[in-house]
N, C-alpha and C positions, 0 to 999 in steps of 0.2 A: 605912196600909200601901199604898203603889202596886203593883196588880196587875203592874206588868212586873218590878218588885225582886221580888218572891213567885215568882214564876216561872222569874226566872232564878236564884232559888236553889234554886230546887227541883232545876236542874240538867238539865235535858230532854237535852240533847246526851247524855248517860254514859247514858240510857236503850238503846243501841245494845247496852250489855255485857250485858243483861236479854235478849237474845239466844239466850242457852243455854241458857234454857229452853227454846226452839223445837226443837234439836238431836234430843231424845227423840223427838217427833212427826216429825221428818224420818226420822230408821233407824230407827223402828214401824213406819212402813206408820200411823200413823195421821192418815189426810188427810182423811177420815171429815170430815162436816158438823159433829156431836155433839164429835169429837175433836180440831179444827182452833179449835172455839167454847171447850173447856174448856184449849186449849192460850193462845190469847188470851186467856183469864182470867189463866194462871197470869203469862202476859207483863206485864199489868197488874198485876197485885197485887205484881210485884217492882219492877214500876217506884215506887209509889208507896212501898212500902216501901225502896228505894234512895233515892228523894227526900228521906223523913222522917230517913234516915240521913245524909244530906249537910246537911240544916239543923240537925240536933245536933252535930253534928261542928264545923260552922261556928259553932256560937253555945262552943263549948265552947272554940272554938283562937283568937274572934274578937281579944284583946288582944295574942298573938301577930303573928295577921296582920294587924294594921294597922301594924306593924313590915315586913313583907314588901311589896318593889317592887312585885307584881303584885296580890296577893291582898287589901294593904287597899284597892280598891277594889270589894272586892265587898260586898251589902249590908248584912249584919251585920256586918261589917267596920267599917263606913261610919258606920255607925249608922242606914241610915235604917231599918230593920226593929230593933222591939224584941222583949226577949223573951217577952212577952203574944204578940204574933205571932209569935214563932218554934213558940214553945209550942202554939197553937191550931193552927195548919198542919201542925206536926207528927205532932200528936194526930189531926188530923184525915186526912191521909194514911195514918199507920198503922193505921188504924180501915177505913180503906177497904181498905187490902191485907187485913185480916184478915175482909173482910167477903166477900170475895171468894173468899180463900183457904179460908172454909167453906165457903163453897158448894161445892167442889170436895172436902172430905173433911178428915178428920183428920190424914192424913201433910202435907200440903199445910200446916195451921195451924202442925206443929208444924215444917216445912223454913222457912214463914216467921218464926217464932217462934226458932229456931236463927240466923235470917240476922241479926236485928234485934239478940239476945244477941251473936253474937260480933262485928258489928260496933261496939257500946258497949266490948265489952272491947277491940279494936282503935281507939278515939278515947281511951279510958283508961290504957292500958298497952300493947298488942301493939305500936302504931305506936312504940314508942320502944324497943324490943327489934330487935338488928341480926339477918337473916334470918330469927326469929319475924314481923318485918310482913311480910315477900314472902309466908310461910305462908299467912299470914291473910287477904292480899288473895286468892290462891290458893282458899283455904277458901270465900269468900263464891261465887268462880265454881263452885265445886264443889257449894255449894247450890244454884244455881242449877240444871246439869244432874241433880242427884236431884230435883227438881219438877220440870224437865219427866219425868222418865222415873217414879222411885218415885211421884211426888207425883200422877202422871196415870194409875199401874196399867202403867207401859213397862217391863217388866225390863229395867235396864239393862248393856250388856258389858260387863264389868271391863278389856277392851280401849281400849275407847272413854271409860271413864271414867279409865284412867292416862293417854291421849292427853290430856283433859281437864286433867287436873291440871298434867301438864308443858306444855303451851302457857297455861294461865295462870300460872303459876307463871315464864315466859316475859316475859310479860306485865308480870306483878307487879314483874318485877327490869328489866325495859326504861323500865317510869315511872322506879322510883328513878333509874336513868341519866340518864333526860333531867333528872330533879331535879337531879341531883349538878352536870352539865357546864349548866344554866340560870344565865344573869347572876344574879350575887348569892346565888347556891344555901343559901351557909351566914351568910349575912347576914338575920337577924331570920326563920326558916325554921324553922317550926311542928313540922317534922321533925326533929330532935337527934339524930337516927340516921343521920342524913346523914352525919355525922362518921366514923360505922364503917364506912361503904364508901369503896371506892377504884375508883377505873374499870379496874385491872388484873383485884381480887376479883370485879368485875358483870361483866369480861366473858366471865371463866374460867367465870362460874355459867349466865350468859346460854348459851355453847356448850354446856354440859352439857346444859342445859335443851331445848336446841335439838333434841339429839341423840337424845334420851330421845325429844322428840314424835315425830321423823320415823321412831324406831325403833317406837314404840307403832302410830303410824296406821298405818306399812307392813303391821306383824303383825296390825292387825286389819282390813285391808282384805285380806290372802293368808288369813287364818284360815279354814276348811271351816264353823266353823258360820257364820259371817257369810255367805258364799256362799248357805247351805243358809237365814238366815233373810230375807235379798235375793231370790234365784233370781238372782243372776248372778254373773258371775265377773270381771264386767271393772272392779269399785270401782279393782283395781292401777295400771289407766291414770292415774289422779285422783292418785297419791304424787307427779309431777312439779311439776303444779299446786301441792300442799304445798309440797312442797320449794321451789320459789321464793318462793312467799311469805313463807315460814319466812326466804329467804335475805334478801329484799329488806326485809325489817322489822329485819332484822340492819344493813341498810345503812343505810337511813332512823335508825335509833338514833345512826347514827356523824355525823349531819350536821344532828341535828334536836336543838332545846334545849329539847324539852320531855318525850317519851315516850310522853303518855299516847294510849292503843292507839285509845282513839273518835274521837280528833281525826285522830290519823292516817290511818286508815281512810278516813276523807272527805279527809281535805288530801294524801294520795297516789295521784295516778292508777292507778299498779300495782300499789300495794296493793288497792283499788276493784276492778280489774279483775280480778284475783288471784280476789276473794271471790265477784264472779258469777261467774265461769268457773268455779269448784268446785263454788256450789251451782246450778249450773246441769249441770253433768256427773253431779252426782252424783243428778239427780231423773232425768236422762234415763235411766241407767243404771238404778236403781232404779224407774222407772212398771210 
């Protein structure tokens, strides 16, 4: 097994969506030494459990994708990884998120144990169900923000967790796009569900989805308790910032043939810029 083929299946890049865990600890107020260390943990042990998820996934689709333009070059694809090593890396990755994830508590074991579950039934059945996989891909971001918040002791605001849900859920149907409108999209494409979208249906979902976030974040950035659990009032200035980002990842979708939200992120400047500039507003607001 070549450590660079192990590694780039593991997937390091999509470690960026492991992210929302952080979330909780930003609108907690817990920046705390102790709370900043068990918030890193929780960031880590999804990483690696997202990792073990991505080389199941891949050993499971590999005969598939070695049929697809892009994707039979990747290692299990390839053959150069077998599945002894897929299996041991595996094993060994989810062993660590869970090792990790004790140490932090019970809720924590079992959001990681939740994440690791519905993503086996999304490599087995969910990804092949049309608007059940946006769900799902949605569901796993949604795990993610209850560990950072339930999983670390962060009551989380059912404000800020429907903003969650509909920017991944965003998200989720912005991949399938760029899958759909990608050379060769339905040509030996691991995905069969491709077939039940159409780019009029993803973009009809896509603006709903839009609209839902930008109404979610607004109401919970004007909400009194949010004010009263901040001490300030000025989060409302930061809906602009949203709001373009929101717009300009609408735009990037219409010109980009791929979707997926980590890449973009780093391969668009004003998306880039978009993201420090809010979380850079919104600590300053918030210190």
């Amino acid at each position: 097994m070549k450590f660079r083929d192990a590694v780039v299946a593991m997937r390091p890049k999509q470690w960026a969506k492991n992210a929302f865990v952080l979330v909780g600890t930003l609108f907690g107020h817990r920046w705390a030494g102790a709370d900043l260390l068990d918030a890193g943990l929780a960031f880590i042990a999804f990483c690696l459990a997202s990792s073990a998820v991505y080389l199941y996934n891949d050993w499971i689709d590999r005969a598939a994708d070695r049929r697809h333009p892009v994707k039979r070059s990747r290692a299990i694809a390839a053959g150069r990884l077998g599945g002894r090593q897929v299996a041991l890396l595996a094993l060994l990755l989810a062993a660590g998120a869970y090792a990790l994830a004790g140490r932090l508590g019970a809720p924590m074991v079992f959001l990681v144990s939740a994440y690791l579950g519905l993503n086996v039934a999304y490599t087995l059945w969910l990804k092949h169900v049309v608007i059940a996989d946006a769900f799902a891909i949605a569901g796993g971001f949604q795990l993610r923000l209850f560990a950072g918040t339930v999983g670390l002791g962060i009551p989380p605001s059912h404000w800020l967790l429907l903003c969650g849900f509909a920017l991944t859920l965003l998200l989720a149907l912005g991949k399938r796009r760029g899958e759909l409108v990608a050379p060769g999209s339905l040509l030996g494409n691991t995905r069969s569900v491709l077939g039940d979208y159409s780019l009029p249906l993803l973009d009809q979902m896509l603006g709903i989805c839009a609209t839902l976030t930008l109404a979610a974040y607004g109401l919970y950035t004007i909400s009194p308790d949010t004010a009263a659990l901040h001490g300030a009032a000025d989060l409302p200035f930061t809906i602009p910032i949203v709001t373009y980002g929101v717009f300009r990842y609408l735009y990037v979708l219409r010109i980009d043939d791929d979707g997926d939200p980590s890449r973009l992120l780093f391969a668009d400047r004003h998306l880039l810029a978009t993201a420090v500039a809010w979380l850079a507003a919104v600590v300053l607001i918030m210190r």
